[in-house]
C-alpha positions in Angstrom: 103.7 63.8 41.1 105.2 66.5 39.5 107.7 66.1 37.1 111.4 66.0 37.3 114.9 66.3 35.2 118.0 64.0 35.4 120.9 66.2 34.6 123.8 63.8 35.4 124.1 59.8 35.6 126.6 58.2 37.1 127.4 54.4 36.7 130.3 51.8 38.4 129.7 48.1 38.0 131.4 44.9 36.3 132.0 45.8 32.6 130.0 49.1 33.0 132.8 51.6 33.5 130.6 55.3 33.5 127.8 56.3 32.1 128.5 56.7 28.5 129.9 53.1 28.3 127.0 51.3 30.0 124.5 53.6 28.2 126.1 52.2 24.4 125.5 48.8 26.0 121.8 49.3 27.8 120.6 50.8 24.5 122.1 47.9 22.4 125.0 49.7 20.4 127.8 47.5 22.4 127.9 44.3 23.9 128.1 43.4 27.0 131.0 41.8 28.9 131.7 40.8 32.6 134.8 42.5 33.6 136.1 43.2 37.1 136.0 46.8 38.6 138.8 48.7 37.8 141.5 50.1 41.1 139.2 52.9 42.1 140.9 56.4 44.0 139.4 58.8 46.4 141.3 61.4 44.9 138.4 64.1 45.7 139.1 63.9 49.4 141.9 65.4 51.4 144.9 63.1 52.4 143.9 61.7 55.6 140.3 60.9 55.3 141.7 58.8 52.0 143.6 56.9 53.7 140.7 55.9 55.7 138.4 54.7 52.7 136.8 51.3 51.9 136.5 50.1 48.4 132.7 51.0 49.0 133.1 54.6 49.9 135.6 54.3 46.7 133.2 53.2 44.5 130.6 55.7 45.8 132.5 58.9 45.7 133.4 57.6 41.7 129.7 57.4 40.9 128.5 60.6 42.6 131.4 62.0 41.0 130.3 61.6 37.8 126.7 62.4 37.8 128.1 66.2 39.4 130.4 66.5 36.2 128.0 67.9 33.8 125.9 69.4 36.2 125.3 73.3 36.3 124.8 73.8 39.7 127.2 74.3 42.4 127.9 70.7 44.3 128.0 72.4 47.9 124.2 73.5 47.1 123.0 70.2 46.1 121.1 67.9 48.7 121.9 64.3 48.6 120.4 61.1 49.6 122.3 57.9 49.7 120.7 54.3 49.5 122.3 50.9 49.9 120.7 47.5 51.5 123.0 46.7 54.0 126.0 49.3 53.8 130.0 48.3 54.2 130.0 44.5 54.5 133.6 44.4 54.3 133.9 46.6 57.5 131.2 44.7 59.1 133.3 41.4 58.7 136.2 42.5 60.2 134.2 44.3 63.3 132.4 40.8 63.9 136.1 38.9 63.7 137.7 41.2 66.0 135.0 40.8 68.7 135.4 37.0 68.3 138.8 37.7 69.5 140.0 37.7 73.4 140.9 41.4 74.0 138.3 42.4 71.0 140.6 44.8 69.8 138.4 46.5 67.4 139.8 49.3 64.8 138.4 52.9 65.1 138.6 53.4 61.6 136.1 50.5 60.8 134.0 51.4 64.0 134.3 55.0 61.8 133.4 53.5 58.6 130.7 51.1 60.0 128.0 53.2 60.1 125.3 53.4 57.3 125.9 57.1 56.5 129.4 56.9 56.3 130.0 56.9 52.5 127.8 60.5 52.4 130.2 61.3 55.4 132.8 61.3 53.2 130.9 62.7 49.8 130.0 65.7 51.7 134.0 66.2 53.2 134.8 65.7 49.6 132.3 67.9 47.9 132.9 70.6 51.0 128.4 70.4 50.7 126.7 71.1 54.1 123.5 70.6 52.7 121.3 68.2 54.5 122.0 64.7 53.4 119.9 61.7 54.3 120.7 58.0 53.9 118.4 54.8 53.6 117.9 51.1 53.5 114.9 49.3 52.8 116.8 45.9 51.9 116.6 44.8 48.1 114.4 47.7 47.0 116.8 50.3 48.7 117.2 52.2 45.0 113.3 52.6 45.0 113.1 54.1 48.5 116.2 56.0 47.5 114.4 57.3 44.1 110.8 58.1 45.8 112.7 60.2 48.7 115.1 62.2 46.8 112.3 63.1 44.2 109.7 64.0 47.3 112.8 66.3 48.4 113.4 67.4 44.9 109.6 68.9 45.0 109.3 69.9 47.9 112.4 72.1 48.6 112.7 72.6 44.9 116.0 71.8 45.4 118.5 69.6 43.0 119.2 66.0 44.6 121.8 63.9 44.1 121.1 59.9 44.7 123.5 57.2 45.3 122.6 53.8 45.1 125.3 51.1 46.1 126.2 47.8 47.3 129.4 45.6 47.5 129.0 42.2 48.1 130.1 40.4 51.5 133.0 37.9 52.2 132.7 34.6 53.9 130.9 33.6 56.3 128.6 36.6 55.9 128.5 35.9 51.9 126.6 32.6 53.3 123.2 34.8 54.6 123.5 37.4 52.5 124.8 37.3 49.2 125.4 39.9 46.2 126.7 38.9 42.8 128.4 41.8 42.2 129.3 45.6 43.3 127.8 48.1 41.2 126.4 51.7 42.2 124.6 54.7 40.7 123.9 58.4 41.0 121.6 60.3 39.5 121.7 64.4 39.9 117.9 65.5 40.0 116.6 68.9 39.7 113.0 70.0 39.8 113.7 72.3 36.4 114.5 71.6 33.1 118.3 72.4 32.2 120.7 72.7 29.3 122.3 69.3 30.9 119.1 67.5 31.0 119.0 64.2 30.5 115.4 62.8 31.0 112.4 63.8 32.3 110.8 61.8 35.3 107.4 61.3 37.0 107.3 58.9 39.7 104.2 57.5 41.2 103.0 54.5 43.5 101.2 51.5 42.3 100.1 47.9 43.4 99.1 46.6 39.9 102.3 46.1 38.2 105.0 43.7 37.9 108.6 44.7 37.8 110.3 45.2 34.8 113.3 42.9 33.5 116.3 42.9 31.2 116.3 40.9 28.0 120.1 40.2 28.0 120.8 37.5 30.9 124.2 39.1 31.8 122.4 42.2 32.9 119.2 40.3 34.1 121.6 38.6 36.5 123.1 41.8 37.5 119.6 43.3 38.5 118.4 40.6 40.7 122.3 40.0 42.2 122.7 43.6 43.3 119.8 45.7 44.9 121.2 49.3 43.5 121.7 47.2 39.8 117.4 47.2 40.1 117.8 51.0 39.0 119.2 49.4 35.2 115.6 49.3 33.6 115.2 52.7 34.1 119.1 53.7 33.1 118.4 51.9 29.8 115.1 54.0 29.5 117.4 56.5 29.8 119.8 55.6 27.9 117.4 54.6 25.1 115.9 58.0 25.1 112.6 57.3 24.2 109.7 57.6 26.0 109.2 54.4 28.6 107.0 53.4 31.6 109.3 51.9 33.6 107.9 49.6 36.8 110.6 49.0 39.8 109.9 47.0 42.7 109.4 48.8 46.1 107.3 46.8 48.7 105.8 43.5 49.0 102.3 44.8 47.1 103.5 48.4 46.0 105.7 48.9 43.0 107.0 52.2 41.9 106.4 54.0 38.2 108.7 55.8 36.7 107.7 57.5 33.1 110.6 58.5 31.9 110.7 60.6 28.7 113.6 62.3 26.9 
């Protein structure tokens, strides 16, 4: 595959609070602590469709927010793809308990907000983009399918991409079948040409020899395999690092995806 340019990162997650924070800790300048989220806004989007938001549309209109700050390129040109494992738990919940319920008085806003392309829904409202848009699960390796389709699209319409990886963990009882360790998301704006905002350069290719790669510091380690979008952090810290890095992320059961990232 050809190669590829990250002009804008953007990060959310506990005690990673943007990009330039968790990249001081993912190349070992600053150490890391667990701290809860911050109160996160929708203050891109109109009035009434904030009013309607869910933490996780919050959290991804934060990310994607800040991977388009840098950027050079105008955000209603920019195609997007957004991946997440299983989507809006939170709204789930409360769909399942109101059907449980005699006159199943379910809430048109969460019937809204329950579908898995919601949170691009509401990017592309904020971001006034009607470029196509695509999103994606593929379970835990959601951030690899996520990766390998926006850089096929990057390519091929030699257009610039923007990826969104998220997940929020669940509340009781669904917590009990499927359960995250924490929320975290990230976005990376990619762009098939090298720019004054660039980042890192990217080649991503398919293998079935590999293992994935891990995190030293247990904190993070635990982050990684708690949250599906948190398996993008070996490849952020290659990033972040700046130095040139073969970085190996799990994709299917005997296929693993290889990202050499170089500054």
């Amino acid at each position: 595959m050809k190669a590829l340019y990250v002009n804008g990162i953007g990060v959310l997650g506990p005690g990673l609070g943007g990009w330039r924070e968790s990249a001081a800790i993912l190349k070992g300048t600053r150490v890391y602590r667990y701290e809860p989220l911050p109160t996160l806004t929708a203050n891109l989007l109109p009035a009434n469709e904030r009013r309607r938001t869910t933490q996780v549309i919050k959290l991804v209109l934060n990310v994607a927010q800040e991977a388009m700050e840098p950027a050079d390129v105008e955000v209603q040109r920019v195609y997007s793809v957004f991946a997440s494992s299983g989507g809006d738990y939170e709204v789930m919940d409360k769909i399942c308990m109101a059907l449980t319920l005699a006159e199943k008085p379910v809430s048109p806003i969460h019937f809204h907000n329950s579908v898995h392309n919601a949170p691009a829904g509401y990017w592309t409202i904020a971001a006034t983009c009607s470029m196509p848009s695509l999103s994606l699960s593929a379970y835990d390796h959601s951030f690899s399918a996520g990766l390998l389709e926006a850089a096929t699209q990057v390519l091929v319409e030699r257009a610039s991409v923007l990826l969104v990886a998220y997940d929020y963990p669940s509340t009781f009882p669904l917590a009990e079948k499927r359960c995250l360790y924490a929320p975290f998301a990230t976005a990376l704006l990619l762009s098939p040409a090298r720019t004054t905002q660039s980042q890192a350069k990217l080649m991503v290719t398919l293998t079935s020899q590999d293992t994935e790669d891990r995190l030293d510091e247990a904190p993070l380690e635990r982050l990684r395999t708690g949250n599906p979008a948190a398996r993008s952090l070996p490849l952020l810290q290659a990033i972040a690092r700046g130095s040139a890095h073969r970085v190996i992320l799990p994709y299917l059961a005997n296929r693993q995806l290889i990202v050499e990232a170089a500054p």
